[in-house]
C-alpha positions as CSV (number, residue, x, y, z in Angstrom):
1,X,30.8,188.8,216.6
2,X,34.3,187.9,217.0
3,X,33.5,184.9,215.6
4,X,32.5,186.7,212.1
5,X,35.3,188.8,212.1
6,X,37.6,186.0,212.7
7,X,35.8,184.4,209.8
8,X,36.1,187.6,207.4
9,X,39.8,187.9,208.3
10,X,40.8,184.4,207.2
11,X,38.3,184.8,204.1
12,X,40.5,187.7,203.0
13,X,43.8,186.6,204.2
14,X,42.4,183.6,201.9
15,X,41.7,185.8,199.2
16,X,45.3,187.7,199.7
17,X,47.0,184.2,199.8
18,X,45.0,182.6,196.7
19,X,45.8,186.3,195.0
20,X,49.6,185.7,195.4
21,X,49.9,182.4,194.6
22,X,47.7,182.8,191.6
23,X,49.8,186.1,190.2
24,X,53.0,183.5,191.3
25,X,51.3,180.6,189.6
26,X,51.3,182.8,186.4
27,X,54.4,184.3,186.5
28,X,56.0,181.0,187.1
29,X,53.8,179.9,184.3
30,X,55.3,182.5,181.7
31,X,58.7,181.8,182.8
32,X,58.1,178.2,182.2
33,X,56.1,178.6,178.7
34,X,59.5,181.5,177.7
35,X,61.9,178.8,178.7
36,X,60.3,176.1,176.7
37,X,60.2,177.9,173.3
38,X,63.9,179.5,173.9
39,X,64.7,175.6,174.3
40,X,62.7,174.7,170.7
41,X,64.4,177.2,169.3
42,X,67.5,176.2,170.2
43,X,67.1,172.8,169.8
44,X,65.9,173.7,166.1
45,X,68.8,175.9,165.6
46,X,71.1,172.6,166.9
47,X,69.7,170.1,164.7
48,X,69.7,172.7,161.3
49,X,73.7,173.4,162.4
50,X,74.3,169.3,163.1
51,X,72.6,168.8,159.4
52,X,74.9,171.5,158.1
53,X,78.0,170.4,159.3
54,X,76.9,166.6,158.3
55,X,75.9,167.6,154.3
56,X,79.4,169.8,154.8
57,X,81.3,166.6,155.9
58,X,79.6,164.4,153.2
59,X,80.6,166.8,150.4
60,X,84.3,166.7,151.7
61,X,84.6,163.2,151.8
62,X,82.9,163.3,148.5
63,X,85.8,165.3,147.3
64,X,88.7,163.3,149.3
65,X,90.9,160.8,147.2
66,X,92.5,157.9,149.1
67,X,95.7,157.2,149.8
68,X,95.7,153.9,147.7
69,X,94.4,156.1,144.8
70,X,97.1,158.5,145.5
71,X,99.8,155.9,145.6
72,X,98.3,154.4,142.0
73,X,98.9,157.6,140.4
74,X,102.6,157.9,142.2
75,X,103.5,154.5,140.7
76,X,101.9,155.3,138.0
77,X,104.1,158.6,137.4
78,X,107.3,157.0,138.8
79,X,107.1,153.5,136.8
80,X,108.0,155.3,133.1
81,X,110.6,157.6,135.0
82,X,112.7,154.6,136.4
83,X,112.0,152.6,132.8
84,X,113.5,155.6,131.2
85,X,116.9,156.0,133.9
86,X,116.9,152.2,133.4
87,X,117.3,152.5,129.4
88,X,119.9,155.3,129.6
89,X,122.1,153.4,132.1
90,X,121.8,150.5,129.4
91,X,122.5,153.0,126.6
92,X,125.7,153.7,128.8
93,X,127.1,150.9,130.8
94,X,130.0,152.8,131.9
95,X,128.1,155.5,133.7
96,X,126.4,153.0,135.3
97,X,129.8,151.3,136.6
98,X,131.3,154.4,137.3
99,X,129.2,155.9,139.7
100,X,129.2,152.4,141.0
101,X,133.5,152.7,141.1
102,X,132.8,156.3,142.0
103,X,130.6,155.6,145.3
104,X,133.4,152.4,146.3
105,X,136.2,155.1,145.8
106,X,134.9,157.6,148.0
107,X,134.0,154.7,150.8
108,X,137.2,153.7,150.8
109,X,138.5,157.9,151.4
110,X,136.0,157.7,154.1
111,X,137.4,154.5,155.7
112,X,141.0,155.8,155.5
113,X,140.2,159.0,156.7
114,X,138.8,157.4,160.3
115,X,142.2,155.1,160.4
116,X,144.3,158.1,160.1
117,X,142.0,159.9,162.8
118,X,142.9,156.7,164.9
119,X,146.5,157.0,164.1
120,X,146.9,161.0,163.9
121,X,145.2,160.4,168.1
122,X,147.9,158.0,168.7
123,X,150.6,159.7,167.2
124,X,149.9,163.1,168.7
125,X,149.8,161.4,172.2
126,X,153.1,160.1,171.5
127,X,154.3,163.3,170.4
128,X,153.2,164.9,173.5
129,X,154.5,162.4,175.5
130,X,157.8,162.6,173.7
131,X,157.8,166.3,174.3
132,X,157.1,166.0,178.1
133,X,160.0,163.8,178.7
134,X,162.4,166.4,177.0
135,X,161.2,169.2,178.8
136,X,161.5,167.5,181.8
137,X,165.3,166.4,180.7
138,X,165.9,169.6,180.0
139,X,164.7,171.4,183.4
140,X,166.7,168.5,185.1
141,X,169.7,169.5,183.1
142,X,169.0,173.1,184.3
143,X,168.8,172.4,187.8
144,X,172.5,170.3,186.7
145,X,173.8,173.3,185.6
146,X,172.8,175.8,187.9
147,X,173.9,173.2,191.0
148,X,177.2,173.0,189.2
149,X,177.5,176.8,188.7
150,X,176.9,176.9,192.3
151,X,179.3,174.4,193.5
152,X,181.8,175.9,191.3
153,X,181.3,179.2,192.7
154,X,181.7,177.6,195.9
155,X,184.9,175.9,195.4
156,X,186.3,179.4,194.0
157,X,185.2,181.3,197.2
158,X,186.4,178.3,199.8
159,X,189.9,178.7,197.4
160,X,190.2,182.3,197.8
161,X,189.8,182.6,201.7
């Protein structure tokens, strides 16, 4: 007898455990199945926004102009403009030498104006230095005066006792 209970317990603790792990078997399944087609989708999403951004990209560079296109149509622009300056300069040769005077005249201003910086430095050190002495002549010839006024006043008091 205990032996047939013993049996009917493990046969539904069997049943119990085989219950549970088939309700886990198929939750886990659904999980696994809702994970895989939130995955397609966005792998399907990916791809469409990859092929969007490529055909987006190819239109662009469709649409771009290169830089040695861009500098062909600068020389292109700039070639008439310099053979047009270059026939009014030969239409008036003296402009031409006079901007040419013009730009050697104001060089020179420049070059005498950092001489005279040079010199202007130099004299006004000299100046100072000038000054300086004087001052210092003069507070000597001061203290000259004031020693003398001194001794004379002195002699007048050693006369008069």
């Amino acid at each position: 007898m205990t032996l047939l209970m013993t049996t009917k317990f493990q046969k539904r603790k069997a049943n119990k455990t085989s219950a549970r792990t088939t309700a886990f078997q198929s939750k886990k399944q659904a999980i696994y199945n809702d994970a895989r087609k939130h995955a397609d989708t966005a792998i399907a999403e990916g791809v469409a926004y990859i092929e969007q951004y490529k055909k987006t990209v190819m239109e662009l560079k469709a649409q771009e102009i290169s830089a040695d296109q861009q500098m062909q149509d600068v020389l292109a622009m700039t070639v008439p403009l310099d053979d047009a300056v270059e026939a009014l300069l030969s239409l008036y040769p003296t402009m031409y030498e006079l901007s040419h005077r013009r730009a050697a005249e104001i060089n020179d201003g420049c070059e005498t104006i950092e001489i005279n910086c040079t010199n202007r430095q130099l004299s006004r050190r000299r100046i100072i230095r000038d000054a300086k002495a004087r001052m210092e002549e003069q507070m000597e010839n001061q203290r000259t005066a004031t020693d003398a006024s001194n001794l004379i006043k002195h002699y007048k008091s050693l006369l008069l006792s």
